[in-house]
C-alpha positions as CSV (number, residue, x, y, z in Angstrom):
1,X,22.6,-23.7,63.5
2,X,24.2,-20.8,61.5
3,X,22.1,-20.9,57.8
4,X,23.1,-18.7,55.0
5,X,20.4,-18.0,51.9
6,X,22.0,-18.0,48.7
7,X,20.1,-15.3,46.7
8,X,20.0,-14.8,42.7
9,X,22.9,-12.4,42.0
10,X,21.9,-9.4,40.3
11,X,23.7,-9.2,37.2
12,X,23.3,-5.9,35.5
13,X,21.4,-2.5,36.1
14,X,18.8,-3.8,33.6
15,X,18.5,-7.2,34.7
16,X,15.5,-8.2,37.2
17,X,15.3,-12.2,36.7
18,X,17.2,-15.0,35.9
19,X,16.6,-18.6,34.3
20,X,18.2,-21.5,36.0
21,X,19.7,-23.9,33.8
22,X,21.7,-26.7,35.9
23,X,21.5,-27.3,39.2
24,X,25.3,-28.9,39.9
25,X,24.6,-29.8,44.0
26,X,21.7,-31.2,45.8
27,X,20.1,-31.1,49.2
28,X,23.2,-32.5,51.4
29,X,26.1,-32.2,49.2
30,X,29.2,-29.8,50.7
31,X,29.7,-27.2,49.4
32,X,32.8,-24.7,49.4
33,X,33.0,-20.7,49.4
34,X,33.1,-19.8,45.9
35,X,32.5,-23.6,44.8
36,X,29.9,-23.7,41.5
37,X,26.2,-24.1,43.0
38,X,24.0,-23.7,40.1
39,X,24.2,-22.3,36.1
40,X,21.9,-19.6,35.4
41,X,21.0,-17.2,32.1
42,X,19.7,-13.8,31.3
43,X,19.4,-11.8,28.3
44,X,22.8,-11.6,28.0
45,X,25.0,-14.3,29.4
46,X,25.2,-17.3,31.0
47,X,26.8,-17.6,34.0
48,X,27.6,-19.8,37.0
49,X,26.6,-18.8,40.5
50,X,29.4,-19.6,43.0
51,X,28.4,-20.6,47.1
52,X,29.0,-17.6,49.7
53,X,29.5,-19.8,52.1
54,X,31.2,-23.3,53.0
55,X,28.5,-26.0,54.3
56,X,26.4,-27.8,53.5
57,X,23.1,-27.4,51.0
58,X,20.1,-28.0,52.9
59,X,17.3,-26.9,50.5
60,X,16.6,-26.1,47.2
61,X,13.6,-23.8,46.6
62,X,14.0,-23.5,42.9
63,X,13.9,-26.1,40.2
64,X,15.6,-26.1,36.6
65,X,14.3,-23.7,34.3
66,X,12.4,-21.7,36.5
67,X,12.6,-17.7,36.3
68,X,13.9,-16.1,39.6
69,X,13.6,-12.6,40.6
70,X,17.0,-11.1,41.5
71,X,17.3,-11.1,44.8
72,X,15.2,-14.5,45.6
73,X,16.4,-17.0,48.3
74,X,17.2,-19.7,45.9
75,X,18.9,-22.1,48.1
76,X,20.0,-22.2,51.7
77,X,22.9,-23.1,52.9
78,X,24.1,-24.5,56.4
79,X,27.6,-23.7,58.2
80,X,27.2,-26.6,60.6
81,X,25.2,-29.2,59.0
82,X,26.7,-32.2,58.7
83,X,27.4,-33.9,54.6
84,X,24.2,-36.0,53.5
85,X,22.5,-34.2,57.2
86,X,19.2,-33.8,54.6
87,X,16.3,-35.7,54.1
88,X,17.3,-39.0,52.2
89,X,14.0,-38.6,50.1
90,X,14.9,-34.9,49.1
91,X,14.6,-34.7,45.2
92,X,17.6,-33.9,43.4
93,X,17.1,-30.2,41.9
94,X,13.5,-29.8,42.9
95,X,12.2,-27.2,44.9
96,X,11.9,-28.4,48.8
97,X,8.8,-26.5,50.3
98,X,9.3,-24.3,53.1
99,X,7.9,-24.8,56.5
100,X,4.4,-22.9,57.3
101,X,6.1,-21.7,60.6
102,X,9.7,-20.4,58.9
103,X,9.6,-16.5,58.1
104,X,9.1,-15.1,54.2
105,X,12.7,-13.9,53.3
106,X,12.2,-10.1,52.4
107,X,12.0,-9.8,48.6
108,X,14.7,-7.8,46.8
109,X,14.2,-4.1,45.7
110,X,13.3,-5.0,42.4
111,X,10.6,-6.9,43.2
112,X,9.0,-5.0,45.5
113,X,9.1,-2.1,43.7
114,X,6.7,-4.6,41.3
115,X,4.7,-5.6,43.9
116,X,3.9,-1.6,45.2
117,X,3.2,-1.0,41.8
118,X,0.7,-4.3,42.1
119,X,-1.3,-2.4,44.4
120,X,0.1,-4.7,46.8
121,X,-0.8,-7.5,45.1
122,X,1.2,-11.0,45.2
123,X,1.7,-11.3,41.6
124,X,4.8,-10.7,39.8
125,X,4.8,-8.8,36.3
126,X,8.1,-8.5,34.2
127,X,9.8,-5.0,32.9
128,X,8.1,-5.9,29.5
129,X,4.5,-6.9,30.8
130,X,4.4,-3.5,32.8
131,X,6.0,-1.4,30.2
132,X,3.1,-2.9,27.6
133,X,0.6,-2.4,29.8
134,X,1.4,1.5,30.9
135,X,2.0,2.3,27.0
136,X,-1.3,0.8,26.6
137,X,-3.2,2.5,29.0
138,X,-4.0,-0.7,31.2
139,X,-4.8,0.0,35.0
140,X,-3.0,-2.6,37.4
141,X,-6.5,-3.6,38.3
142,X,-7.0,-5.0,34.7
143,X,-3.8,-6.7,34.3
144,X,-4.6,-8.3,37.5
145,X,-7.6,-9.7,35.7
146,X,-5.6,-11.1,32.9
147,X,-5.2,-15.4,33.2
148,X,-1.2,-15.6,32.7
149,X,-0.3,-18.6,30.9
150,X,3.5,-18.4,32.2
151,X,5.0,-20.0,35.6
152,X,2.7,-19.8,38.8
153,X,0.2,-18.0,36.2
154,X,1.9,-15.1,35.0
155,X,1.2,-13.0,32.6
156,X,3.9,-13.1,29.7
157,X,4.3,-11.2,26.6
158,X,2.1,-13.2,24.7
159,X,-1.0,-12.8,27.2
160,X,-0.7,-8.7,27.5
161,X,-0.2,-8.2,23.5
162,X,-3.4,-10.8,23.1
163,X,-5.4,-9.2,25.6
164,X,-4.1,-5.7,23.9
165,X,-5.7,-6.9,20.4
166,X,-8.6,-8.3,22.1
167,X,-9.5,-4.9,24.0
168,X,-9.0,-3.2,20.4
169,X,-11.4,-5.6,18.7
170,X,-14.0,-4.9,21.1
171,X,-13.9,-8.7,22.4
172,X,-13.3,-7.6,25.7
173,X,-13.4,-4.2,27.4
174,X,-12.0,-2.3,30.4
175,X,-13.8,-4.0,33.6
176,X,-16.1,-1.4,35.4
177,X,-15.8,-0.4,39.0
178,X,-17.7,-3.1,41.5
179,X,-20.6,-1.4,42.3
180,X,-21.3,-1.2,46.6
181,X,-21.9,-4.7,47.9
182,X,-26.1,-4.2,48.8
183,X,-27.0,-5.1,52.8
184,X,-27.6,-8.2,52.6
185,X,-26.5,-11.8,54.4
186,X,-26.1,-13.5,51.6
187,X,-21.8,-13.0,50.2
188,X,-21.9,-11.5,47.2
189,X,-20.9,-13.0,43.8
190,X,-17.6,-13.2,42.8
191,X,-17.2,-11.0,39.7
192,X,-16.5,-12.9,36.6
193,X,-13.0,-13.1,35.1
194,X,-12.3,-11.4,32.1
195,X,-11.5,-13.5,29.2
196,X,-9.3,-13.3,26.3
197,X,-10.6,-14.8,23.2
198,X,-7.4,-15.4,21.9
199,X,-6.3,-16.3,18.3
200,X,-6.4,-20.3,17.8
201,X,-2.6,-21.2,17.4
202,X,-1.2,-22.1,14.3
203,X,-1.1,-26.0,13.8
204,X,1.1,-28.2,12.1
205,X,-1.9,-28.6,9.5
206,X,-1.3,-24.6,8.3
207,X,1.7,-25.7,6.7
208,X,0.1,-29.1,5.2
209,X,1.4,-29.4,1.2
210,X,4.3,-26.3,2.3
211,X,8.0,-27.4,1.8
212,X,9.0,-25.4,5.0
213,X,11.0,-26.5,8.7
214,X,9.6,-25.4,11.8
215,X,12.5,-24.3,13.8
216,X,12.0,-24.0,17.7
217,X,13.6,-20.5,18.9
218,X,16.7,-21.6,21.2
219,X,16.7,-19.6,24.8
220,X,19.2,-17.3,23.7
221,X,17.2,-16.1,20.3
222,X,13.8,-16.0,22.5
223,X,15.7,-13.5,25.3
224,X,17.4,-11.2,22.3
225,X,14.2,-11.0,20.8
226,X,12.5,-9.8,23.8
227,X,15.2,-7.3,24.4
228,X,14.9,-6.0,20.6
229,X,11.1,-5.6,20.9
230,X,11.1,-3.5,24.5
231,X,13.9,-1.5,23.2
232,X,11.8,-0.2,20.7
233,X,9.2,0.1,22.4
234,X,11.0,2.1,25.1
235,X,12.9,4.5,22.8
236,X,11.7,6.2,19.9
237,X,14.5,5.3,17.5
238,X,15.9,7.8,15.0
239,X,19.1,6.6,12.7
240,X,21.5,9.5,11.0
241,X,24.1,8.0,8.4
242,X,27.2,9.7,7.1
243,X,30.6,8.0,5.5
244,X,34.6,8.4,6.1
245,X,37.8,8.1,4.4
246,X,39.8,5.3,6.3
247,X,42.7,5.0,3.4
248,X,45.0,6.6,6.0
249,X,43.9,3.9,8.9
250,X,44.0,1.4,6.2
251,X,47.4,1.9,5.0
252,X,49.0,2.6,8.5
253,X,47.2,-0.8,9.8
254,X,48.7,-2.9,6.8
255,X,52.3,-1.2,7.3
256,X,52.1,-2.3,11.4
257,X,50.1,-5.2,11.3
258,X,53.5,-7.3,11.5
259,X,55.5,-5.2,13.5
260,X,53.0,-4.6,15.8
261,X,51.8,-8.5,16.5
262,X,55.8,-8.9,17.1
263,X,55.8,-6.7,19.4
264,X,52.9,-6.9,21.4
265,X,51.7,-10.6,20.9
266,X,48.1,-9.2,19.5
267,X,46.7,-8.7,16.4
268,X,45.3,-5.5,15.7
269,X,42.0,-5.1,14.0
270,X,40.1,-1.8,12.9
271,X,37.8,-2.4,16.0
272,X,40.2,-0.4,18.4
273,X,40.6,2.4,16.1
274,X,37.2,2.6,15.7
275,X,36.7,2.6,19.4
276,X,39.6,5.0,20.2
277,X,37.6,7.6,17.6
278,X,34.2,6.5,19.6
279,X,35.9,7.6,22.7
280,X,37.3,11.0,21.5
281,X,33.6,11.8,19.9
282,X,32.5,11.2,23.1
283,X,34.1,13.6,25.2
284,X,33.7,16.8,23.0
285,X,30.2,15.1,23.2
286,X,29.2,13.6,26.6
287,X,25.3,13.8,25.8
288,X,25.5,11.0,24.1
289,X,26.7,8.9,27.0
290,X,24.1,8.8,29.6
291,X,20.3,7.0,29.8
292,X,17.1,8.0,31.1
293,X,15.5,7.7,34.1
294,X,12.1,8.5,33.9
295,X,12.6,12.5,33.9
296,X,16.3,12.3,35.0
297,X,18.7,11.8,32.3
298,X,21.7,10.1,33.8
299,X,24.8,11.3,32.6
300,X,27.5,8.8,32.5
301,X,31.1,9.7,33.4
302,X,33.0,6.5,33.0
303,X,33.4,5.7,29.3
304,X,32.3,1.6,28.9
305,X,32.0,1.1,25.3
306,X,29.7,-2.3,24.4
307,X,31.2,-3.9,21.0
308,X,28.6,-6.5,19.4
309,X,30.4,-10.2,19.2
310,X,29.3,-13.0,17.7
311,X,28.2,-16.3,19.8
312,X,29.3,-20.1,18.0
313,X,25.8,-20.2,17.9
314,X,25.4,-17.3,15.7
315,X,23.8,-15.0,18.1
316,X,25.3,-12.3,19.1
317,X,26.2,-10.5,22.8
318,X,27.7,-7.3,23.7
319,X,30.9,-7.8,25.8
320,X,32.0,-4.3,27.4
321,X,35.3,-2.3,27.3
322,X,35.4,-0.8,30.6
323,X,37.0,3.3,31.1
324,X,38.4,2.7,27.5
325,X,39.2,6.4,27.5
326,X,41.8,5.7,30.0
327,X,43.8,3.0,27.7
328,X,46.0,3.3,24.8
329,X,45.6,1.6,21.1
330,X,47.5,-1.2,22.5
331,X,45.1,-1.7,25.6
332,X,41.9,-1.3,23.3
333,X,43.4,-3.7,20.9
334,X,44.7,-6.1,24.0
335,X,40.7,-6.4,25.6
336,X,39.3,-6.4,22.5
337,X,40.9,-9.9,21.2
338,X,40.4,-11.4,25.1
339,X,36.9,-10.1,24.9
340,X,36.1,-11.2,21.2
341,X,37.8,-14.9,22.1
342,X,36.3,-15.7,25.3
343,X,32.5,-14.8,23.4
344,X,33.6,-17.1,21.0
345,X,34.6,-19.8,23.0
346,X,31.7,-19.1,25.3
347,X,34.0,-18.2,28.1
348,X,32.6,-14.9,29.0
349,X,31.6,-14.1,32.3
350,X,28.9,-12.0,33.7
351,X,30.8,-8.8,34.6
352,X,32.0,-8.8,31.0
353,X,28.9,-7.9,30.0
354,X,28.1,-5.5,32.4
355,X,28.3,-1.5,33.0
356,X,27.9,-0.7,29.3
357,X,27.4,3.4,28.3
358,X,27.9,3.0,24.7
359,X,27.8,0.3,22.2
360,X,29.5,0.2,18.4
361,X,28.4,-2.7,15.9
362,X,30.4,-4.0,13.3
363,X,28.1,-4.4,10.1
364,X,30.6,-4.7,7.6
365,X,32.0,-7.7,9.2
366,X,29.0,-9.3,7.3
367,X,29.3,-7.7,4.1
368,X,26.8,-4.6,4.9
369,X,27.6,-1.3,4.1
370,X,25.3,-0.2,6.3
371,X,22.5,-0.7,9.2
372,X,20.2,0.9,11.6
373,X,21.1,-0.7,14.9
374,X,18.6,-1.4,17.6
375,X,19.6,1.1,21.0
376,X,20.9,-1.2,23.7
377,X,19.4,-0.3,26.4
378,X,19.5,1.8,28.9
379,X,22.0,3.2,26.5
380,X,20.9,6.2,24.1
381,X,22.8,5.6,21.0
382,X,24.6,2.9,19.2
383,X,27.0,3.2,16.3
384,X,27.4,0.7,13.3
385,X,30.0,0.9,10.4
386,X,29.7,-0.6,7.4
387,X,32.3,-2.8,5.5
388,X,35.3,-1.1,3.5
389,X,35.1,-0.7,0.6
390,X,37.4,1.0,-2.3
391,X,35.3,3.8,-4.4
392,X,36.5,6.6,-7.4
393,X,36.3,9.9,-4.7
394,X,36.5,13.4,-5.8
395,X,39.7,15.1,-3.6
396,X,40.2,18.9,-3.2
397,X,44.2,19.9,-3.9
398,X,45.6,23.3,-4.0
399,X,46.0,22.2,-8.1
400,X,41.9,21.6,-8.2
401,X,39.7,18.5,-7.9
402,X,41.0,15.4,-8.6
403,X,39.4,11.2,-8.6
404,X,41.3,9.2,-6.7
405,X,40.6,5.4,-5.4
406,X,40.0,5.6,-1.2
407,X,38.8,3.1,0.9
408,X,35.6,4.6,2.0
409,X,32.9,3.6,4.7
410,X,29.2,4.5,6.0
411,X,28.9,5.3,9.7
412,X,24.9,5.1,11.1
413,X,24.0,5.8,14.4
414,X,20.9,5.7,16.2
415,X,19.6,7.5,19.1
416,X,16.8,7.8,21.6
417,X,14.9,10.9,20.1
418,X,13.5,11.6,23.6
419,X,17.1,12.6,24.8
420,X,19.5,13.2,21.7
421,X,17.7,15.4,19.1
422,X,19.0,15.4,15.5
423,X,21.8,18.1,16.1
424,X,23.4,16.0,18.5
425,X,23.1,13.1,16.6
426,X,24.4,14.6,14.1
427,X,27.1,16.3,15.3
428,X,28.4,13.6,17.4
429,X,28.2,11.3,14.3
430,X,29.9,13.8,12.2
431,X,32.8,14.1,15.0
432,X,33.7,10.2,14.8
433,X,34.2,10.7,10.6
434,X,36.3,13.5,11.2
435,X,38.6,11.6,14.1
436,X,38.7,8.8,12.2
437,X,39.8,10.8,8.7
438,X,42.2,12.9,10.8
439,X,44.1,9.4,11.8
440,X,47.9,10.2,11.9
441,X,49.2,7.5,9.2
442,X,52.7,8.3,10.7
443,X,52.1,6.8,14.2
444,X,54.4,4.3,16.2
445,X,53.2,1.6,17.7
C-alpha cells in the first residue's frame, strides 16, 4: 500500500509552528491532489492546506487547535485505500494514535535544531521561550525543570517570564549540579522539581464595584502580540523622524486621479508613490535591506516591500510587494489595490505574506502625524508616514524667503541599532524625503 504523510507546510522564513483551526476531511473520506484538507493559522495568515496526493485519508494525528511544528506528519494519506477503508469508530478530527511498531517520522529541521539545543531532550520550546531564556541567562537544564502549563506541558510565555520574576525575587534559584550518586543499592532519590510560586491570577472579584468589560484576546491579537513583544526583545529599536514636502505629489495625484482610473481601471493612492520613493532609497542604500543572522548580516538583493493593511477585524497584517523595484507606478499601484482588497475581504493567501525585506506603515491613514513602528522581523527597519497635512512653510526663492501653504508630512523610521547605526538611519531616511520632494509634478501616466 503506497501512503503519503501530509506534513505542516512551512509558511515563512520566521515561521516554525502552526495552529490548526478546521479539520474539513476525516479518517476515510477521498481526497483529491490539491483538494482543501485542513485550515491552519500563524502569526500572520490564515491559510488552507491543500492534499499532495489523491486517496484516501487514513489518519489524523492532530486535533483542532493544536500547535504543530512545521514539518510534522499531520495526516497520512493512502493512494490505494479504498473510500470509508478506515475504522468505522475513528473520531472525526481527533488524533488516531500510531502503532507502537510503525517508525517515528523524522522531525523537520526546525525542530530538531530545538531538540539539539534540548540537550537531546524530547521537549519542544518555541522561538520566544528560547529567546527569553538565553536573554535571561537560563541553562537548558533549568528550563527543562520548568512545569509548562501549555499543550503536552510546554513551557509558554507565561511560565518562562513567571519563572524569570520568580528567580529575581529570590523565590526560586538556579538548581545546583546533582552531586555523584554514593555506592549504594538503594536508587537514589529523584531530585525535587523546581517550583514557581507564581502570582495568583486576577479574578473576576478584582474588578467587583468597577464599571469595566473583560474582553477575551481573539487568536489573531494574542499572535501579534507575541510577535510585537519578541521583536523588541530581539532588536534594540532606535526611531529617527524627519518631514517632506508632498504639494508636488499632491497636486499631480489630484490632476491624474481621473485620467489615470480611466485608463488603467485602478485607483491610485499615495501608497505607490510612497513605495516607488522606498525603493529608490533603497538602492543608493542597500544596508537597510538585509537581517541578521546571528553574526552574519544577510543582505537582501530582491526588493519585497511589506505595506501594513488593515484586517475587518481591525487587526492588521502585512501583505508583501514582491521585486517592486522591477515594476512601474502603475504595477505598484495595480498589486497594491489587489493586495489591500483581498486583506480586506480576508482573501489573502499565505505566499502574500511571505518573503518580506522591508515594510512601510501608513500612520496617517488614522489621523497620526506620526509613530515609531515596531521592526518586523527579521527585517531591520520599517518606515511610517504620518497623515498630510497643510502648514504656513518658509520657501527659499532667488527674491528671498517667502510663507507659503504646502502640504507637509513626518516620515519616522526605525531600525535595528545592532545593524543600522544612526548615520544610516539617517541618511536612508533623509534619501526617501528628498525622492519624494524631487517628485516630477509633470509626469504621464
Amino acid at each position: 500500500m503506497s501512503t503519503i504523510d501530509l506534513v505542516m507546510p512551512k509558511m515563512g522564513e520566521s515561521i516554525m509552528e502552526a495552529t490548526i483551526l478546521k479539520w474539513h476531511k476525516k479518517p476515510g473520506d477521498f481526497v483529491k491532489m490539491d483538494e482543501t484538507v485542513l485550515e491552519i493559522a500563524t502569526d500572520k495568515v490564515d491559510s488552507e492546506v491543500p492534499s499532495t496526493a489523491e486517496g484516501v485519508i487514513t489518519e489524523i494525528l492532530f486535533k483542532e487547535n493544536d500547535v504543530v511544528a512545521v514539518g510534522k506528519v499531520i495526516a497520512r494519506i493512502s493512494a490505494d485505500a479504498q473510500v470509508g477503508a478506515a475504522p468505522a469508530s475513528a473520531p472525526s478530527p481527533a488524533p488516531t494514535p500510531v502503532p507502537a511498531s510503525a517508525p517515528t517520522p523524522a522531525p523537520a529541521a526546525p525542530v530538531a535544531s530545538h531538540q539539539a539545543a534540548n540537550g537531546g531532550g524530547n521537549k519542544f520550546y518555541s522561538p520566544l521561550v528560547l529567546n527569553i531564556a538565553s536573554s535571561e541567562g537560563i541553562a537548558m537544564s533549568e528550563l527543562e525543570n520548568i512545569q509548562g502549563t501549555g499543550n503536552e506541558g510546554r513551557v509558554t510565555k507565561k511560565d518562562i517570564l513567571q519563572y524569570v520574576a520568580a528567580k529575581k525575587s529570590g523565590v526560586v534559584s538556579t538548581p545546583a549540579a546533582a552531586p555523584a550518586p554514593a555506592q549504594s543499592s538503594a536508587p537514589a532519590p529523584a531530585p525535587a522539581p523546581v517550583v514557581v510560586e507564581s502570582p495568583a491570577p486576577a479574578s473576576a472579584n478584582t474588578y467587583a464595584g468597577s464599571n469595566v468589560e473583560i474582553i477575551e484576546m481573539d487568536r489573531m491579537r494574542k499572535l501579534i502580540a507575541d510577535h510585537m513583544v519578541k521583536s523588541k526583545a530581539t532588536s534594540p529599536h532606535v526611531t529617527s523622524f524627519t518631514e517632506a514636502d508632498v504639494t508636488t505629489i499632491v497636486n499631480w495625484r489630484n490632476k491624474v486621479k481621473n485620467a489615470f482610473e480611466k485608463k488603467y481601471g485602478e485607483k491610485i493612492t499615495f501608497t505607490p508613490i510612497f513605495i516607488e520613493a522606498i525603493v529608490n532609497a533603497i538602492k543608493k542604500y542597500p544596508m537597510i535591506n538585509c537581517s541578521l543572522d546571528g553574526n552574519q548580516i544577510i543582505v537582501k538583493k530582491d526588493l519585497n516591500i511589506g505595506m501594513a493593511a488593515a484586517l475587518p477585524s481591525g487587526n492588521l497584517i502585512v501583505p508583501v510587494i514582491k521585486n517592486a523595484d522591477t515594476k512601474n507606478l502603475y504595477g505598484l499601484t495595480k498589486e497594491v489595490n489587489a493586495l489591500a482588497n483581498n486583506a480586506r475581504n480576508n482573501k489573502l493567501k499565505p505566499d502574500d505574506t511571505q518573503g518580506g525585506t522591508f515594510t512601510m506603515t501608513n500612520v496617517g491613514t488614522f489621523g497620526s502625524l506620526m509613530g515609531t513602528p515596531i521592526i518586523n522581523q527579521p527585517q531591520v527597519a520599517i518606515l511610517a508616514v504620518g497623515a498630510i497635512k497643510k502648514r504656513p512653510m518658509v520657501l527659499e526663492t532667488p527674491q528671498g524667503d517667502v510663507i507659503a501653504i504646502r502640504h507637509m508630512m513626518y516620515l519616522s523610521l526605525s531600525y535595528d541599532h545592532r545593524i543600522v547605526d544612526g548615520s544610516l538611519g539617517a541618511s536612508f531616511l533623509t534619501e526617501v524625503a528628498n525622492e519624494l520632494e524631487r517628485f516630477d509634478g509633470s509626469r504621464e501616466i
